[in-house]
Each structure stands twice: as structure tokens, then as C-alpha cells.
C-alpha angles and dihedrals in degrees: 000000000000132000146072110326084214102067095040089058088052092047094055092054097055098050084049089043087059127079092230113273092146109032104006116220086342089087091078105044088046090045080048090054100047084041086064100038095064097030089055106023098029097029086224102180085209086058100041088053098048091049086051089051097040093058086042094064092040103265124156078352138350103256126147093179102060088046090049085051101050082041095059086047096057084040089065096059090042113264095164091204093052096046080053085047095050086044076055109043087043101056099042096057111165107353128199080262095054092042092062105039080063095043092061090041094251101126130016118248088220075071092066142066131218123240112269108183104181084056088047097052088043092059089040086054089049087051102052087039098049098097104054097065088024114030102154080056090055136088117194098223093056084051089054100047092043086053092055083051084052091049078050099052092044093071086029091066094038087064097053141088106233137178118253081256098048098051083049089066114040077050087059091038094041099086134079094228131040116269131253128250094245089057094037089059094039093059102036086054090052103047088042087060090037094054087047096053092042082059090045094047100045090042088057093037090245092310097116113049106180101231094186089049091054091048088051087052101049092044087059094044096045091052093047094053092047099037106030098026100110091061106056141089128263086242085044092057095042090051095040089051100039089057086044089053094047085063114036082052088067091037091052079051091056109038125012094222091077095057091088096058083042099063099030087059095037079057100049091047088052103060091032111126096246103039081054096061091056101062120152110231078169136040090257109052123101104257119190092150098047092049100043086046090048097040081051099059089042097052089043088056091037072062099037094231091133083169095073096032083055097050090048091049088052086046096049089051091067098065099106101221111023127101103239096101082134112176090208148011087242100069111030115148123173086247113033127218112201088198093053127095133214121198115143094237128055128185105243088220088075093066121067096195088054091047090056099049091053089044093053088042098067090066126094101212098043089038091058088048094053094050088041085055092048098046077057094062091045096052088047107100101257136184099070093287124173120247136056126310123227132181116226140190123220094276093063096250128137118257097174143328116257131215084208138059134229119262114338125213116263110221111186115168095205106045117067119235111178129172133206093217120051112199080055086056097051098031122100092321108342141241092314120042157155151221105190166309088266081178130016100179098264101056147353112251109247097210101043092044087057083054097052093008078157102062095032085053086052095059104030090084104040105106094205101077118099104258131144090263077097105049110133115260113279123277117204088335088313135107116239082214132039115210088253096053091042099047097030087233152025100256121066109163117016139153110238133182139217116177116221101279105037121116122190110201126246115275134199102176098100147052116245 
């Protein structure tokens, strides 16, 4: 076929534009024709838009994924209109709609794409950005309504659990201009040496924790936020000042001249725009605003500076909807709990669970039990080492194979642990550690309670720990209460471990 690809483009909208008194329902499948003709063979950008928007809409079939594909081809040379689609097409995935269209077989998954955020972001970020390299490409009302997407993405993102590289990227695609060279650099260096200590880490199951490398990244993203600051997006900053934060919160572990930085930037996160909209009002929610805000108030007292934790705690009790109205620094968790109380000593006597274990203690037999069972634990291989686990007596010889290993090492960015001895901090767990949970609320783990069945006996029975025996009666079929919002956490009786030497640093996050 020969001719302008342009006006048989035209000509196949307006078959497709008419009802059918000439050709019936044959218009369209003719328009769709000369649509293809000049989007495949002609590689016309028009046509390639209206069949993506054609399929788009259902017509000849419903099929996001060949629009998102001939709108990524008219993206490429530039449609305006087709680079916002594919930002579309790419972030809504497989909505509820679609989920059920292919639920009641009327339409085929292999139609359908699945959400990609960081690509969505990338063709929302080719869209904003259109006119400052292509002007005479760009309309301004296509740039405005890619730059509300982008508003969307932002939280979007903020909500989700991403990839290193994936968080490098939406980082690169989140701003309305391009970026500079400096930050560029600044970040790519980060992430490069983030991405290196994450590998470290994970290969030595948290025993080796770079301390050169943490001090690198924190240098580049400090500089980023102060120097570079005014310049980036709201997402750019969260993102700049929540990796800033994951790192300042082991190096204050390590070394109290960084607490300073730390609570200044935990402050910072906290009360950034977009840390503020994901706040916990329950256990389960997500909460950024809550822990900075928390982690704030903790690193300014861990200073003794009262004056800034309490500023932060006023500050906290303005957001409107989290849960962070604490009546005092002394007692800030991420979730708070008007009718808890904080003091930091408790009489042991208030406490059954605490009663029976003394009471069974006293006992020598019980007492004998209990030690042999925690010189089990010891003997397991712990740290998160590679390899089988096997239970042995004190012959050597093997009782029975585990699925589970012994303590595990407790790495907790915003708590200090710090050891004396060195070799002690980086060996098997640590210097902190720990072998559960034995009881998470919902149920008693089988293979750790073989390990320690004393002192799990001991507490099955004691009515006083935080279990689902007190959720609250059934609702339509729901809980008004999940275990994690009842119990605060996951872990509601556990064996933990701290060597001669080791120090864990005062904390004021949580309720007792």
C-alpha cells in the first residue's frame, strides 16, 4: 500500500468515527487495518496511539498490553499523549476490573500486564520532562496531568516494598526536571556503596557491618539532602533522607558522635511531607512518621538534650490522625496505648508468667531441666549459618535433625549494641541475640518448644500472655482485633542473649 501514512491514518479514523452507513460493522475492522498498516508497517506514531487506545478501550479486544506496547512505540518518537498512556497503562497493572474480567473468562491474563512502578514512573518522568529538550512535541495539558500521576506515584512508591534498584531508579525517574550531574553522581555513588554493604552484610548473615562503607554513604546523602536539597522532589528527599536515616541509626550504635546527625535527620524524615502521610493508628499499619518521630525523640535523650525530644513529641501530637499523641519522652512507641504505662522497673510479682518461672525454678529438678535445655540452644549452630542443624547430646552424638537454627543475631538500626570484644560481636550472633519466637500469639512453635519443652510447659497455660484467647468476639465473620494489633508484636514469649561485654543502649521507643 502506498500513500501518505498520514491520510491513511485520517481515513481510518473516520471509518472507525461512523456508525456504519456505509460498511456496517465492516468500518472498523477496515480503520483497524489501515491503523495497522501504517503503525506496523509505517511506523506512523498517530496510528500507533489510536490502536493503543483502541485496545485500550476494548476494541477489537480488551488488551493492555498491546496498547502499552504501540504506546511505547509512539513514546519513543516522541507522541506526548502515548509516553502519559504507557505511565498509565504501567502503574495500574492488573486492576480489581481487570481481575475480575479474567476471573469470569472474559478476557485472557496473557492480555494484561502487571504493575511495574519503577517503568511507570520512568514514562511519567519522560512525559513532564518532554518539553525541556522538545518543546514543539509538548502540550502543556498532557505535562500537567502527567505531573498529578507523578504526585500519585510518589505516595504510591512510599507504600511499597522495592528492590535497591528499584528504589535507585524511581529516585532517577521522581522529579519533574531532569537532574543535575552533581546529584546524579551523589546518588549513584550512594546506592553503588549501598548496594555493596547490603552484599556484605547478607554474605556474613549481618556479622560484618562496613563501617567505612556506612560512613561513605552517609557523607553522599548528607550532602545530597543539604546541598542539593532545594532542588528535589518531595519522593527524592523521602527517599534521600529515609537511606540516610538506615545508616546514621548503626553508626549512632556504634559511636555517640553521630547521635546528633541522627536525631536531627530522624527528625527531618519524620515531618517530611510524605513520611507524614504514612502514619500507624494500628499495629499493622505501615508507620514512617510514627518511627522517625520516635527514633527522634530517642537519639535527642541518648544525648540528653530533653529540650529537642520534647519539641519533636509536641510536634508529633499535631498529626491529626497518627498515633504518636505521647504524654511523655519517656514513653514514645510507634503505636500508643493511652491505657499503658512506661516506668523503667517493674515488680516481677505483677506479672504471672514471671511468678511461674521463679517458682519452677526453685526447683532442682526443674531447675536442671531448664539449664540442660539452654545449653541446647547454645550448642545449635546459630547466626544464620549455612548448613544443617542437629541436636546433640553431650556425647556428640546426633538426637534429631532441625528445620531451625540456634539464636539468631538481632539487628536493630536504631538501638546500639555495642561489644567490648570484638571477635564476640562479629562470631556465630553476636553479642545480642535471639532463639524465637517460642509463642507468637497465635501459636507455640513445635520445633523450638522441642528445643526448651520446660520452660514452654511452664507458660502454655498462664492466662496472662497476650494471645488470641482475648480477641475480641467475631464481627460479620471479622476480628475487631488482629494478634499484631492486640499484642503490639509478633513475638510474645522468646530466649534472648547478650555475651559478657555487650551493652545494648538505652531505649525509649516502647512501652514496657
Amino acid at each position: 500500500m502506498q500513500g501518505d501514512p498520514d491520510s491513511i491514518s485520517k481515513a481510518a479514523r473516520e471509518l472507525i468515527r461512523r456508525d456504519g452507513p456505509l460498511l456496517g460493522k465492516q468500518n472498523v475492522v477496515l480503520g483497524l487495518a489501515l491503523y495497522r498498516y501504517c503503525a506496523d508497517e509505517r511506523d506512523h506514531a498517530d496510528s500507533q496511539a489510536n490502536l493503543g487506545k483502541m485496545y485500550l478501550e476494548g476494541v477489537p479486544i480488551l488488551s493492555p498490553k498491546r496498547a502499552l506496547e504501540y504506546f511505547q512505540r509512539a513514546g519513543e518518537q516522541g507522541h506526548h499523549a502515548s509516553l502519559y498512556n504507557s505511565c498509565h497503562v504501567m502503574a495500574n497493572g492488573i486492576s480489581e476490573e481487570y481481575a475480575a474480567l479474567i476471573a469470569q473468562g472474559k478476557s485472557m491474563a496473557s492480555e494484561f500486564v502487571e504493575r511495574d512502578l519503577v517503568g511507570s514512573f520512568a514514562y511519567c518522568h519522560a512525559a513532564v520532562t518532554l518539553h525541556e529538550n522538545y518543546p514543539e512535541l509538548a502540550d502543556d495539558h498532557i505535562t500537567n496531568v502527567s505531573l498529578q500521576a507523578m504526585e500519585v506515584l510518589y505516595n504510591t512508591v512510599v507504600m511499597s516494598d522495592l528492590t535497591i534498584r528499584e528504589v535507585a531508579d524511581a529516585f532517577i525517574f521522581g522529579s519533574n526536571h531532569s537532574l543535575s550531574q552533581d546529584v546524579l553522581e551523589l546518588w549513584t555513588d550512594a546506592v553503588t556503596l549501598l548496594i555493596q554493604f547490603n552484599e556484605t552484610f547478607v554474605e556474613t548473615n549481618g556479622s560484618h557491618q562496613d563501617e567505612q562503607l556506612m560512613m561513605s554513604i552517609y557523607r553522599n546523602l548528607k550532602i545530597l539532602v543539604e546541598d542539593h536539597g532545594s532542588n528535589l522532589s518531595n519522593l527524592q528527599m523521602y527517599l534521600a533522607l529515609d537511606n540516610l536515616n538506615d545508616f546514621l541509626g548503626p553508626l549512632a550504635g556504634l559511636n555517640d558522635t553521630y547521635l546528633e546527625d541522627a536525631a536531627i535527620y530522624a527528625e527531618r524524615l519524620a515531618f517530611s511531607s510524605l513520611c507524614m502521610n504514612r502514619f500507624a493508628v494500628s499495629e499493622s499499619d505501615g508507620a514512617c512518621f510514627n518511627g522517625a518521630a520516635a527514633s527522634a525523640i530517642s537519639y535527642y535523650r541518648r544525648q540528653g538534650n530533653d529540650a529537642g525530644a520534647e519539641h519533636v513529641r509536641l510536634l508529633a501530637n499535631q498529626h491529626p490522625h497518627a498515633a504518636t499523641h505521647w504524654n511523655t519522652i519517656l514513653q514514645t512507641p510507634r503505636v500508643f496505648h493511652k491505657s499503658l504505662t512506661a516506668k523503667p522497673w517493674w515488680n516481677f510479682m505483677d506479672f504471672t508468667a514471671a511468678v511461674s518461672l521463679k517458682d519452677a525454678y526453685r526447683s532442682s529438678a526443674t531447675r536442671s531441666r531448664i539449664l540442660k535445655e539452654l545449653e541446647t540452644v547454645i550448642s545449635l549452630q546459630e547466626g544464620g549459618l549455612r548448613g544443617e542443624e542437629y541436636v546433640v547430646d553431650s556425647s556428640g552424638e546426633d538426637i534429631h535433625k532441625l528445620d531451625i537454627e540456634g539464636v539468631q543475631r538481632i539487628f536493630t538500626p536504631y538501638i546500639g549494641v555495642r561489644s567490648k570484644d570484638k571477635e564476640k560481636a562479629k562470631n556465630g550472633a553476636g553479642g545480642w541475640a535471639e532463639f524465637g519466637p517460642l509463642f507468637d500469639g497465635m501459636k507455640w512453635s513445635t520445633d523450638r518448644c522441642s528445643i526448651v519443652p520446660t520452660i514452654c510447659n511452664i507458660l502454655k497455660g498462664d492466662m496472662s500472655l497476650c494471645s488470641e484467647a482475648r480477641l475480641e468476639p467475631l464481627t460479620n465473620g471479622t476480628p475487631k482485633k488482629d494478634i499484631q494489633t492486640l499484642c503490639g508484636s509478633g513475638t510474645v514469649v522468646t530466649i534472648l542473649r547478650l555475651r559478657p561485654g555487650t551493652s545494648v543502649s538505652v531505649q525509649f521507643r516502647y512501652s514496657a
